[in-house]
C-alpha positions in Angstrom: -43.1 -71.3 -35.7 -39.7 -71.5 -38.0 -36.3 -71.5 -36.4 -33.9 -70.5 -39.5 -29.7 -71.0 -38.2 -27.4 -68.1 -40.0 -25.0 -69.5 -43.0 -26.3 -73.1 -42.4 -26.6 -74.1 -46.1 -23.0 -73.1 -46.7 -22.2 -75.0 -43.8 -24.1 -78.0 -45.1 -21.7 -78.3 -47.6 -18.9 -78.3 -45.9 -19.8 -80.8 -43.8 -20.5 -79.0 -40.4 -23.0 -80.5 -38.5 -26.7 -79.2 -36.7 -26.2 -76.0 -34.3 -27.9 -76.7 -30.8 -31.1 -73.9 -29.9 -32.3 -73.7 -26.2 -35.6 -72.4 -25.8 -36.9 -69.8 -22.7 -40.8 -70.0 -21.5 -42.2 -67.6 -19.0 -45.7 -67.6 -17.6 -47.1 -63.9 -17.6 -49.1 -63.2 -15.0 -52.7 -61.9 -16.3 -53.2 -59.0 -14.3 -49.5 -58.1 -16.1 -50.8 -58.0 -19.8 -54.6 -59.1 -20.2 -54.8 -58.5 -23.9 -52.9 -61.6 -24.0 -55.0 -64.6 -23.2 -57.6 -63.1 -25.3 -55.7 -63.6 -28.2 -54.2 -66.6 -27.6 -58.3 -67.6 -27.4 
């Protein structure tokens, strides 16, 4: 996984600093999408 941050090498120079990122996770029930945890095995 790659997070990339919009204009951030221009910012770089500039002197701005790091942007903050929040991350979501869910649990999926199996009977909602089986296809799922096949591929993830």
């Amino acid at each position: 996984m790659a997070l990339m941050q919009k204009h951030r090498r221009k910012e770089r120079h500039t002197g701005g600093g790091n942007h903050s990122i929040g991350f979501a996770i869910y649990k999926v029930p199996k009977k909602v999408y089986p296809g799922l945890y096949q591929s993830i095995i």
